[in-house]
N, C-alpha and C positions, 0 to 999 in steps of 0.2 A: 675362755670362760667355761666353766665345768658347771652344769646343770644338776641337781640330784633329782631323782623320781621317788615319789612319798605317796603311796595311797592312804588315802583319806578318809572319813564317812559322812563327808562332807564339802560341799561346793567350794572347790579354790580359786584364786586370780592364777590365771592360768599364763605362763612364759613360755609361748613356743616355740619349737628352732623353727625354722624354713624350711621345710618338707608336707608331704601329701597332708598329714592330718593338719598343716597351717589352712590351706585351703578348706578343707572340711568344716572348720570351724569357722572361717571367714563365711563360708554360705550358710551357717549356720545366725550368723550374729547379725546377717542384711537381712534377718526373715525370710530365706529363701526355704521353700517348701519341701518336705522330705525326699518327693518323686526329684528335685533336682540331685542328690544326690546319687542316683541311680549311673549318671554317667559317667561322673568320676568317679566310682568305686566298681565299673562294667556291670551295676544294675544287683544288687545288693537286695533280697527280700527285708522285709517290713522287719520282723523280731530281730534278726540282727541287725540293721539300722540302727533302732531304739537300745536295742545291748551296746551298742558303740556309743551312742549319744548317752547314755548313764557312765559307761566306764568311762568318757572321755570328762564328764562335769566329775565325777571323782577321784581323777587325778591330777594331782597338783604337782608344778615345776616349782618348785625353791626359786624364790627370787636371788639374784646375785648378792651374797655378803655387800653392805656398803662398807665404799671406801676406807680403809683406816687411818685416819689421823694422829700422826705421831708427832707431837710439839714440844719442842724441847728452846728454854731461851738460852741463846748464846750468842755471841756478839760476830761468829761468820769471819771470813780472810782478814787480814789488817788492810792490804791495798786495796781489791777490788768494791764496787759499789754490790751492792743488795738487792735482787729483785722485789721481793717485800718490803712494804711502806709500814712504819707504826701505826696501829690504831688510834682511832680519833683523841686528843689529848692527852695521849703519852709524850711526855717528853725525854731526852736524851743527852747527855754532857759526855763527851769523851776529848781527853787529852793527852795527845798522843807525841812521839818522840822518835824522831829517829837520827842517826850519826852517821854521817857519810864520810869514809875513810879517804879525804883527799890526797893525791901523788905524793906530799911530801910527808905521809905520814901523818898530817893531822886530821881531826876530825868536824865535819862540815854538823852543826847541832842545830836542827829547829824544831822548835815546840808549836804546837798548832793548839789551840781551843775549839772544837767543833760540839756545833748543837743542832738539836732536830727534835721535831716537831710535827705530831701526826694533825694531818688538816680534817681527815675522814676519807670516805669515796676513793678510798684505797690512793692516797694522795697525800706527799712528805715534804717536809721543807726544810733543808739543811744550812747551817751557813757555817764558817769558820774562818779563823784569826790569827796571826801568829801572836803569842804570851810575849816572849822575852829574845831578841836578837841573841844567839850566845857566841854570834861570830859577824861584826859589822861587814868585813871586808866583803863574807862572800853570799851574806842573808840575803835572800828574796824573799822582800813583805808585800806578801798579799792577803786581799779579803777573797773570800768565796762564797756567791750563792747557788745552790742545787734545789730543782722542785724534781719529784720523782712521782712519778706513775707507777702500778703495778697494774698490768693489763688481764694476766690469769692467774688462776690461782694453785698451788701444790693440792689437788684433792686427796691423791692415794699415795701415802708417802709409804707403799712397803712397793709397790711396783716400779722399777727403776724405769720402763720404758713408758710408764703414761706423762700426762700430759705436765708438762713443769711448770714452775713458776715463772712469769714472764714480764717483766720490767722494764723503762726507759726513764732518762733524767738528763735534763738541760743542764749544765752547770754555767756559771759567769763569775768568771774571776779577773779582776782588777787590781794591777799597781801602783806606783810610782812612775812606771819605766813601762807598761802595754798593758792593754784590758785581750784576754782570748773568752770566748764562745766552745762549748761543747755540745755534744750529743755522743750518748752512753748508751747499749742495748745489755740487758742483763737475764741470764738464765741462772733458775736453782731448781735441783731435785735430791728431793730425798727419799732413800731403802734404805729404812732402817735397819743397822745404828750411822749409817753413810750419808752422806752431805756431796753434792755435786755445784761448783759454782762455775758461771763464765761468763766474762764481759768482755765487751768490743767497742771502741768508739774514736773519736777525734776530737781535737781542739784547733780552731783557727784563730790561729794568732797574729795578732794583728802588727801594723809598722810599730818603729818608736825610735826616737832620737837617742843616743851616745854621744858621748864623749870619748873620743881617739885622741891621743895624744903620738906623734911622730916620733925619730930616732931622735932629729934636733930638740926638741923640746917644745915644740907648738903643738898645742892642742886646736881640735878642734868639732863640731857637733857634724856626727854624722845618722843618714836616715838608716836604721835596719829592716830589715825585712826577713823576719825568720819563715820555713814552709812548715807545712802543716803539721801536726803534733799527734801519730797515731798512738794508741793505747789498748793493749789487750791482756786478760789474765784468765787463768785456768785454776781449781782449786779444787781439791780432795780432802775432805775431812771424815773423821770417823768419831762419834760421842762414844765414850769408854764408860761413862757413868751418867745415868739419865738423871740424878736429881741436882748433882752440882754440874753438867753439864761440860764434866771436863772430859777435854779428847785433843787429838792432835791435826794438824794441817799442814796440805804439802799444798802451796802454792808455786803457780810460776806465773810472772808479770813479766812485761816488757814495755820498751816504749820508744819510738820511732819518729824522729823530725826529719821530715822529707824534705824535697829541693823545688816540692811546689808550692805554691803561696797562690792566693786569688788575689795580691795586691800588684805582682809582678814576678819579677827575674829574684832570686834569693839571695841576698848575700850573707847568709849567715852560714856558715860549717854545719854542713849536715851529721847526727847523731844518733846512734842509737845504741841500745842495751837489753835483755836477758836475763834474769835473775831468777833462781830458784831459793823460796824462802820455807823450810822447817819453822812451824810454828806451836806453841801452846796453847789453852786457852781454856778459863775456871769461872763458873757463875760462883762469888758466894759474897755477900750473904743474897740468899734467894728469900724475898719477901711478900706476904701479898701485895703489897703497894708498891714497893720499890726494890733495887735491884742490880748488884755491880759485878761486870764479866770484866774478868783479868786475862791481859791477852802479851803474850810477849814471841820474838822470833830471831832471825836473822836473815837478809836478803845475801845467798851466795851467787856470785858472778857466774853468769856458764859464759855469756858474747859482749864484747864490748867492742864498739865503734867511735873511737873520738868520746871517750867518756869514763868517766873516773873508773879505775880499777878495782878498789877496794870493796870490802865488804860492810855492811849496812847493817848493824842493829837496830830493832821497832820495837816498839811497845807502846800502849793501849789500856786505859780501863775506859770503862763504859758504865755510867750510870743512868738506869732506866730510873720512872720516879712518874707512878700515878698511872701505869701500866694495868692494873686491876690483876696482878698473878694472870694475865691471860700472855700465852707466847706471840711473840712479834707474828710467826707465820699464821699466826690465825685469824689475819684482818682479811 
């Protein structure tokens, strides 16, 4: 922190480092009497005392610039969650898309409906749907709810190393076929015009009955037990233009089902994956009341373990609606 010195001709709120005149002035402010001065300064005659004690009430330390608050609305990674909650009765509709390039060439397609919904008390409530099966064989329908926390806030978005924005969110998401439990920790920081995101977390997922069917031909129900579901993602963004908030995104995600389970012994094939995803992403129309970011990318493979090979197109709009023009990070 850089201090400026400004004489005055007049009494200022004085900012002062930790050094001898801190003391000075501390025996000064408990009404301590002139003669105690004499010992810390090795006994100081009277007129200069008083020349010290005028010159030090007329000069003033500059208080430090406050924080700069740089807010910009945009709708952030495609994958990872958001440390920042909407404010209170904002709501949110995004329908999103992604194609998974299965082994034989075809493409795995699910459509999700997600909405969210700010509570206040820096507190969010998300839920999501799948719209339309566009593949029976290999769709998994599920529902999902998430409540999210946002525990600190972004104050000085031009300093990259103060303190960031700090998030967690419960998710519970329920099938046909297993209900899993989450918990998500989430970091965001912004230096202006840069964007920092990271999220860490787990799903435990729970037994669930199958259908096996043998080489003979009998079928029959068996119990699965998949192990835990780890999830983590990195992202770098940069806004290129502060009023349509368009700018680009380098995400990496991955995602990790390990061989432990809290239910038992696992029999389900352990998996995991790597993906590095270049992304887009455009506010417009930007309104005061409401509000739609266009977000598109593509998930490229770097590791795969027991897991589809191909490559993964996403996309994303988002529509905010009774937002007040005010940016999401500013709850």
């Amino acid at each position: 922190m850089i201090l400026k010195l400004s004489i005055t001709l007049r009494a200022s709120r004085l900012y002062l480092p930790y050094d001898g005149i801190t003391d000075i002035m501390v025996a000064y402010s408990n009404h301590a009497p002139f003669g105690s001065w004499r010992h810390a300064q090795g006994g100081m005659k009277a007129p200069a005392r008083i020349w010290l004690f005028l010159a030090l009430v007329s000069v003033g330390l500059e208080a430090p610039a406050r924080a700069e608050r740089w807010e910009v609305l945009n709708g952030g990674p495609l994958l990872a969650y958001i440390a920042e909650q909407p404010p209170a009765g904002t709501w949110g509709y995004t329908p999103d898309l992604f194609a998974q390039e299965l082994p034989d060439k075809r493409y795995f397609m699910e459509n999700t409906q997600n909405f969210m919904f700010g509570l206040g008390n820096h507190l969010g409530f998300y839920a999501s749907r799948p719209l339309v099966p566009f593949d029976s064989e290999t769709y998994f329908e599920a529902t999902q709810f998430n409540f999210g926390w946002q525990m600190t806030k972004d104050e000085n978005t031009s300093a990259f190393l103060s303190k960031p924005a700090l998030g967690t969110e419960v998710s519970f998401v329920n099938s046909q076929e297993q209900n899993l439990e989450g918990l998500f920790f989430m970091a965001h920081k912004r230096d202006k015009p840069f964007e920092f995101y990271a999220q860490a977390g787990s799903y435990v997922q729970n037994s669930y009955a199958s259908t096996l069917c043998g080489s003979s031909g009998t079928c029959g129900v068996a119990r699965q037990i998949p192990g835990q579901l780890f999830i983590a993602s990195l992202a770098f963004e940069q806004i290129l233009d502060q009023r349509t908030a368009f700018g680009y995104i380098v995400e990496a995600f991955g995602e990790d089902q390990s061989l432990y389970s809290r239910f038992g012994k696992t029999n389900v094939a352990p998996w995991s994956y790597a993906s590095v995803a270049p992304e887009l992403e455009l506010t417009w129309p930007n309104e005061p009341d409401h509000a739609l970011t266009w977000r598109a990318g593509v998930m490229i493979p770097a590791y795969r373990n027991n897991y589809f090979p191909g490559y993964t197109p996403i996309a994303a709009l988002t529509y905010f609606f009774n937002y007040r023009g005010r940016s999401l990070m500013s709850n």
